[in-house]
NULOTI-881766 format. One record per residue (C-alpha): x, y, z. Coordinates in steps of 0.1 Angstrom, whole numbers, plus 5000, padded with zeros to 4 digits. Example, Ala and Ser with C-alpha at 12.3 -4.5 7.8 and 13.67 -1.06 7.14 Angstrom:
BEGIN
512349555078 513749895071 
***
This chain:
BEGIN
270275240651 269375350690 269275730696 272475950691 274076290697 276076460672 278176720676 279376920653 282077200656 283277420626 286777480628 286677770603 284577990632 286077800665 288478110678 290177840702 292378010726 290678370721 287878290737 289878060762 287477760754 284277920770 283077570758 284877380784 284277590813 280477620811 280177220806 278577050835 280176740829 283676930829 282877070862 282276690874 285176620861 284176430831 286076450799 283276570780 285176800759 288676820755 291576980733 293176800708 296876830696 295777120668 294377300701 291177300687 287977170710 286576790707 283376700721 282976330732 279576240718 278575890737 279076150772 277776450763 274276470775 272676740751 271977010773 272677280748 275077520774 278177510747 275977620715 274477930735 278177990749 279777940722 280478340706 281778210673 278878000670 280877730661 279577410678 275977220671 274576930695 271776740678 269276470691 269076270660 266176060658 266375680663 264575670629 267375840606 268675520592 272375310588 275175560590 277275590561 279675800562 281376070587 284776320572 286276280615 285476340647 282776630652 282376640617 279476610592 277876240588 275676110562 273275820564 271275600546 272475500507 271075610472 271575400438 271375520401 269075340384 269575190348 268475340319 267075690336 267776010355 268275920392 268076320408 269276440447 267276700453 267576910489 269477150501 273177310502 275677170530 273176820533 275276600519 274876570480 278176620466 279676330497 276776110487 277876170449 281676130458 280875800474 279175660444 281275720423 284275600444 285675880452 285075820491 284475490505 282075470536 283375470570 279675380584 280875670607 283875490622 286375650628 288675440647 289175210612 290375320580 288075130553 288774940521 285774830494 285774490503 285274570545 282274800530 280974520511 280974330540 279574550564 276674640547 273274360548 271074480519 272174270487 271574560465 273974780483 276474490483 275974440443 276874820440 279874840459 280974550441 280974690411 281975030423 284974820431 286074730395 283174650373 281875000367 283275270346 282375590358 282075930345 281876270372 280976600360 282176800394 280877080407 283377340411 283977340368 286777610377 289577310386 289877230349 291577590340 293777550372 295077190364 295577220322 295277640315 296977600289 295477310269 292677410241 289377260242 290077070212 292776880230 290876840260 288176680243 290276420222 291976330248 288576230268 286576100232 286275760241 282775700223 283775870191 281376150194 283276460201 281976620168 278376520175 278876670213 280676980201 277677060181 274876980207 276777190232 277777480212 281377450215 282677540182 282877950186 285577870216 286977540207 290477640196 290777830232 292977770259 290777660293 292377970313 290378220292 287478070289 284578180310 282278050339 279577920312 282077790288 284077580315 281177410326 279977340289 283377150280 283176960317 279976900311 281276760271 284276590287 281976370309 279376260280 282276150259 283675900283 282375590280 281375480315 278175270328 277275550353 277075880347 277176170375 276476540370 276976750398 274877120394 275077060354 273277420356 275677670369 276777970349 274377850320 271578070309 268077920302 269077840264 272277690275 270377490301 267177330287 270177210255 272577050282 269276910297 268176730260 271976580260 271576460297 267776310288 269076130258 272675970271 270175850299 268075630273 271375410272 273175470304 272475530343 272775900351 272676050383 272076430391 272376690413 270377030406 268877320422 266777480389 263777340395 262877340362 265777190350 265176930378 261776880367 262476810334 265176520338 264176360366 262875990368 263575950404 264176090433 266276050465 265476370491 268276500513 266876670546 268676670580 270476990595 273077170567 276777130577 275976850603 274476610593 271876460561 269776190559 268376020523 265175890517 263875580503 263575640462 260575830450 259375880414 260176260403 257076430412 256176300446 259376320454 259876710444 256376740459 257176560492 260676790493 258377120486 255577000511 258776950536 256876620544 257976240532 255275980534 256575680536 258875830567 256476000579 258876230586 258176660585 261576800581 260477170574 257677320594 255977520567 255477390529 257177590499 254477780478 253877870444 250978140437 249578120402 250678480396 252878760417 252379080426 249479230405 250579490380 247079650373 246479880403 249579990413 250880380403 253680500384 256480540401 258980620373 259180660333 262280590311 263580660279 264980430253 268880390251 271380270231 274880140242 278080060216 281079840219 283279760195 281879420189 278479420204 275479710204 272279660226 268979870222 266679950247 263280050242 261380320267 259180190298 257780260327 258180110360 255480110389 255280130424 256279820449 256679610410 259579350405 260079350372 261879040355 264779000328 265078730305 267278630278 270078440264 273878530277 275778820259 272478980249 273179290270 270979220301 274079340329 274579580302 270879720308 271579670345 274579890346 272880200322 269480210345 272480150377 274480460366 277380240361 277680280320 276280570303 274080530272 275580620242 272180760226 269680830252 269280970285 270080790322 267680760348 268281080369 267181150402 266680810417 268880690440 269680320432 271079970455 272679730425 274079410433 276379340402 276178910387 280178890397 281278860436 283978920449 285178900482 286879180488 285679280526 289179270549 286779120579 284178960592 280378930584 279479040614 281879340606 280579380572 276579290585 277579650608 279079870583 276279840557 273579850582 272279500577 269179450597 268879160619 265879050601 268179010569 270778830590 267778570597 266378560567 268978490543 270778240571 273878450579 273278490614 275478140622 278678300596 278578640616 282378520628 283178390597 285778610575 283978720542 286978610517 286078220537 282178270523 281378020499 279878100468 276278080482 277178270519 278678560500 275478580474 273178590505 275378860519 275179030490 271679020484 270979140525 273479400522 271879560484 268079520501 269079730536 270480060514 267480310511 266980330470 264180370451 265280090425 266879810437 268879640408 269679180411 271679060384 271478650390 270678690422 269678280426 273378180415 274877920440 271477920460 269477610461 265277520459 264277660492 266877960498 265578080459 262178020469 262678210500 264478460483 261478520461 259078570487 260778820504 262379050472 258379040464 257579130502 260079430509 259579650477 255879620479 255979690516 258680000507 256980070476 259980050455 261079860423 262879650414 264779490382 265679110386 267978960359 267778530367 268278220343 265977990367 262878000350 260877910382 262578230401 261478430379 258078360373 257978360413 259078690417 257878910387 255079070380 255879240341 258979100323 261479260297 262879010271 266479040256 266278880221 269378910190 272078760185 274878670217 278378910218 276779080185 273679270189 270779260214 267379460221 265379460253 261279520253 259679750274 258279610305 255279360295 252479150306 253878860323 251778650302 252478770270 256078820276 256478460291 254478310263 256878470232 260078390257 259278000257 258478000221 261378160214 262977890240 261577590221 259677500253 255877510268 254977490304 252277370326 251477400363 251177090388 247777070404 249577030438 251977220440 250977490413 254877510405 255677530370 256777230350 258577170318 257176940292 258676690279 259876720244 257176660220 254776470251 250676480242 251076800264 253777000245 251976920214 248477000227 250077340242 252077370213 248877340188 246977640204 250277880212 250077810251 253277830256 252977960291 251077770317 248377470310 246477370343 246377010342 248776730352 
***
């Protein structure tokens, strides 16, 4: 392929005739009389790519900041697919291979889910034509490597396929009132509904109707509907979300094991979890909501490495200028003064009672939460927030507190721009957490991810003394967490504040904490949270409890899961080090 422009233009920003298509009148080639950009029947811009000549006026112009122009690299590979004109475009292919855990590992808005969609037949490739509407067998033909050909083929009608799709919410809106139980006959095509039911914990809301069951619970009976299929490839699109830790590493065994028999293919943003299933790799790097590019195959830890290091050897392509770090430990805990002392609490319902016991919390210190869902963590949250009152014991009082709650909503009647001005949202937030581009945008329009980086930007610019995060990494993926971490860490040490973090992403939170309070009892009975502790000892008694041991790659230094009774996990296991073993 011989250099080409894209152009992208997102129609949920372009304001069209409001800004009287400041586009077209600062284009050079307009003013020559060229139809460089034009307005289709929707009255909505269209930039003619093979004219355009890249100089970048539009973009600058543009005050919704709705159009990209791109100088893609001769280099980036076959195009694949593209949704229309001045759209997103994917190139290059990926395929699942047999018998293991095939992962696509980069970031939001680079073309996962399309790439998953298209193997699994969902989409068939355009090659980024648009002036011909495509069938299987004019893909098969337009495509040289044989391998490629052999997969369309058979995506054609010799392979059964089975998609567990990332927004888990669409099964309550198309059966709500179906029970679990009749979901999951209905899909039992192996005969092993009883034995999934059981690996998945699914008997305590197997009777309910989809419509009441939550985020967690949804994505556990998707997650069951698509291992009881029986289907030659297997596709599991963010497996992860709404699961804590527990729920996680269990889905991950299920995952590991169907793959011993079947070709699975992944998509995941817990690094951890990611770690621990992976056999190969396939990175994803490009420019987010324009375009993405896949790599050739890698084996699971160069390719995580190569995505972390933002560098792929055999491209030799850099498509990050600065490599994602791990330090061996965060902030130290030792030195730092006591900001604040609390009191143990205790907090009723009628079917669930949590106990707290007393700690202390010190200067410019994020402290980390762990534990299993229902335990009473956004319980704890709330009670040190001011939100719930203890029912035995006294409130934090006279600390003024910024608390950013685990459930969005949308609720803002604007823009982010509008919203970024009314909570004083500094323009260093705006850049960090990537909302400077959605300042047009209308809040209710965010996406899951956009209105969790608001969020997060808008609890950090409030002046508080404790700053409170419940799953704050939800609907974020690798390098937003990662640079999420860094800069939670960076701002309450620099304002010598604290912080409480509640996460599920193992990695995150080792990343950002420097004590930890476990959660341990029994889910929607009972729970009790430690006092803050040594992130050592806390982290080693939270993977026992867990059932899991972790060590650090020598390259990277970010922590890896073992694999289920590996010479590792039983060395580690043998001598209680649960938490963190130097050597890979």
């Amino acid at each position: 392929m011989g250099s080409k422009r894209i152009a992208v233009i997102d129609r949920n920003k372009c304001t069209r005739e409001k800004c009287g298509y400041i586009c077209r009148d600062v284009c050079p080639l307009v003013r020559m009389g060229e139809d460089c950009i034009i307005i289709d029947e929707k009255n909505y811009p269209v930039i003619d790519e093979n004219i355009c000549t890249g100089c970048g006026i539009c973009p600058k112009k543009c005050p919704a900041d709705a159009i990209k122009i791109i100088n893609l690299a001769g280099e980036a590979g076959d195009p694949l697919f593209q949704y229309g004109v001045n759209t997103f475009r994917l190139y290059n292919f990926a395929a699942p291979k047999p018998n293991a855990i095939t992962a696509l590992v980069g970031r939001n808005g680079i073309g996962k889910t399309t790439l998953l969609e298209i193997l699994s037949g969902k989409l068939i490739p355009n090659f980024c034509n648009l002036s011909k509407t495509y069938t299987w067998e004019d893909a098969i033909r337009e495509v040289k490597s044989k391998e490629i050909k052999n997969y369309f083929h058979e995506i054609g009608g010799k392979h059964r396929i089975s998609y567990k799709m990332q927004n888990v919410e669409l099964l309550a809106k198309v059966a709500p009132n179906k029970t679990v139980d009749a979901l999951l006959d209905e899909f039992d095509q192996r005969g092993k509904k009883e034995e999934i039911v059981e690996k998945l914990a699914l008997s305590s809301f197997i009777k309910s109707t989809l419509s009441s069951l939550s985020g967690g619970e949804l994505q556990k009976v998707a997650i069951a509907v698509a291992m009881l299929k029986d289907a030659d490839l297997y596709f599991f699109d963010e497996p992860s979300i709404y699961l804590d830790i527990y729920e996680r590493m269990r889905v991950a065994h299920e995952i590991a094991k169907l793959a011993e028999e079947k070709a699975v293919l992944v998509v995941e943003h817990d690094l951890a979890i990611l770690d621990y299933l992976a056999h190969y790799v396939y990175v994803l790097y490009g420019e987010p909501g324009a375009y993405g590019i896949v790599s050739s195959v890698k084996n699971a830890r160069n390719g995580i490495n190569e995505f972390l290091e933002g560098y792929l050897k055999d491209e030799n392509v850099r498509f990050r200028d600065r490599e994602l770090r791990f330090e061996l430990f965060s902030l130290s805990e030792s030195k730092r003064p006591k900001m604040f002392e609390y009191g143990g609490m205790k907090k009723r319902y009628a079917t669930f009672s949590l106990e707290a016991d007393g700690g202390d919390a010190r200067r410019g210190e994020v402290i980390g939460i762990v534990g299993p869902n229902a335990i009473g963590k956004s319980t704890f949250i709330k009670m040190i927030a001011g939100v719930e009152k203890p029912d035995d014991g006294v409130a934090l009082e006279g600390l003024s507190v910024s608390y950013k709650p685990q459930y969005l909503q949308a609720y803002f009647d604007g823009t982010v721009g509008e919203f970024a001005l009314k909570n004083k949202i500094s323009q260093e937030y705006l850049a960090e957490f990537e909302l400077v581009h959605l300042l047009h945008k209308e809040v209710k329009h965010l996406s899951g991810g956009e209105l969790q980086r608001l969020a997060i930007a808008s609890t950090l610019s409030k002046e508080a003394d404790i700053y409170l995060l419940d799953e704050p990494s939800a609907f974020l993926d690798i390098e937003q967490r990662m640079r999420l971490s860094t800069v939670i860490k960076r701002e309450i040490a620099d304002k010598e504040k604290v912080a409480f973090v509640v996460d599920h992403d193992i990695v995150f939170i080792d990343s950002i904490s420097s004590r930890i309070i476990q959660f341990t009892g029994e889910s929607s009975v009972h729970g009790r949270a430690s006092s803050p502790r040594n992130k050592m000892d806390a982290m080693n008694s939270f993977l026992k409890d867990l059932g899991i041991t972790l060590r650090r790659d020598v390259e990277t230094m970010r922590p890896k899961v073992n694999k289920k009774d590996s010479v590792l996990d039983r060395e580690q296991r043998e001598k209680g080090n649960y938490y963190y073993y130097v050597r890979d």
